[in-house]
N, C-alpha and C positions, 0 to 999 in steps of 0.2 A: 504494500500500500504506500503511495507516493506520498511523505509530507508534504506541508504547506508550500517547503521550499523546493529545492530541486534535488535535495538530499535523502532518499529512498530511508523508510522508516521499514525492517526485516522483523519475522519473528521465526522464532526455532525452528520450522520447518521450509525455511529459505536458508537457514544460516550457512548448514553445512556445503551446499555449493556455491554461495559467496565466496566464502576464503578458499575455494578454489583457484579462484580468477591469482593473477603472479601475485601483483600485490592491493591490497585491500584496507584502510582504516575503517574502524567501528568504532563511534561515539554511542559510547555506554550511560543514556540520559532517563529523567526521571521528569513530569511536566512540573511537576511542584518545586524543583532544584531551580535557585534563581541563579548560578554561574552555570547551568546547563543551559538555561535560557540566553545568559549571555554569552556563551561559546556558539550557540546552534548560524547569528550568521556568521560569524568565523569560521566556519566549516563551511558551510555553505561558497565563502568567497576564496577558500584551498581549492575547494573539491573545482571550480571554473581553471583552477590554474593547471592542476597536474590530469590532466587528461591521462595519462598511464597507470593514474591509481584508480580503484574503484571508491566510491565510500557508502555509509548504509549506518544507519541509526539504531538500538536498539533500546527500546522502554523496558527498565528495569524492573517496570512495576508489572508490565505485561508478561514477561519473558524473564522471571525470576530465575527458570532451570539454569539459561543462559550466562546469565552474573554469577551463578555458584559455582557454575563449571568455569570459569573463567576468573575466578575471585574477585569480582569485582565488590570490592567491601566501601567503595568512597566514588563518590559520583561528581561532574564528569570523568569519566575513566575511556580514554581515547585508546585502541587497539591496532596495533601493526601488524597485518598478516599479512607473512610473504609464503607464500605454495603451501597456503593452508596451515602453518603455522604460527604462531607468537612470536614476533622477532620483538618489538617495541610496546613497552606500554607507557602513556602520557597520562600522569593523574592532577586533575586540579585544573582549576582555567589558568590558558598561559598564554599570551600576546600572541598575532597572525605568526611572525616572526619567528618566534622561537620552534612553532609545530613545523613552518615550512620550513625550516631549517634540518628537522629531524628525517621528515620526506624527502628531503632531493638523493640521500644518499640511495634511496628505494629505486628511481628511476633513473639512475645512471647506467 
């Protein structure tokens, strides 16, 4: 199901062929989290730049199994899958800058 933005909102029965794709972030959000709300356009405005990442939202409230299989214990919890698995995790909101910084090394 598409969010509001252009930033595809997954749940558990999408996941596992998501991080298929080479490399992938998942912003690990919650609607009541007021820095996930203020991360969601910051993502939004990554996700227009690197065209060779995929990215995909996942509601912690919705998709609980999801955050325990992947410990997600603090929200926002940003997720780097490269061929399916965990190479990066990003916790906390953190400036456009510092996350694109952590991506470029993914699409070199």
């Amino acid at each position: 199901m598409p969010a509001k933005n252009g930033v595809p909102e997954v749940a558990e029965k999408e996941f596992g062929k998501l991080i298929e794709n080479p490399v992938v972030l998942v912003d690990f959000f919650a609607e009541w989290c007021m820095p996930c709300l203020m991360m969601a356009p910051i993502i939004e405005e990554i996700s227009d730049k690197f065209d060779k990442i995929k990215f995909a939202k996942v509601n912690v409230d919705d998709n609980q199994g999801l955050a325990q299989k992947f410990n997600v214990m603090s929200i926002p919890t940003l997720i780097i899958f490269k061929d399916g698995k965990e190479a990066e995790r990003i916790t906390g909101a953190l400036p456009v800058e510092a996350i694109e910084e952590k991506l470029e090394k993914y699409v070199k």
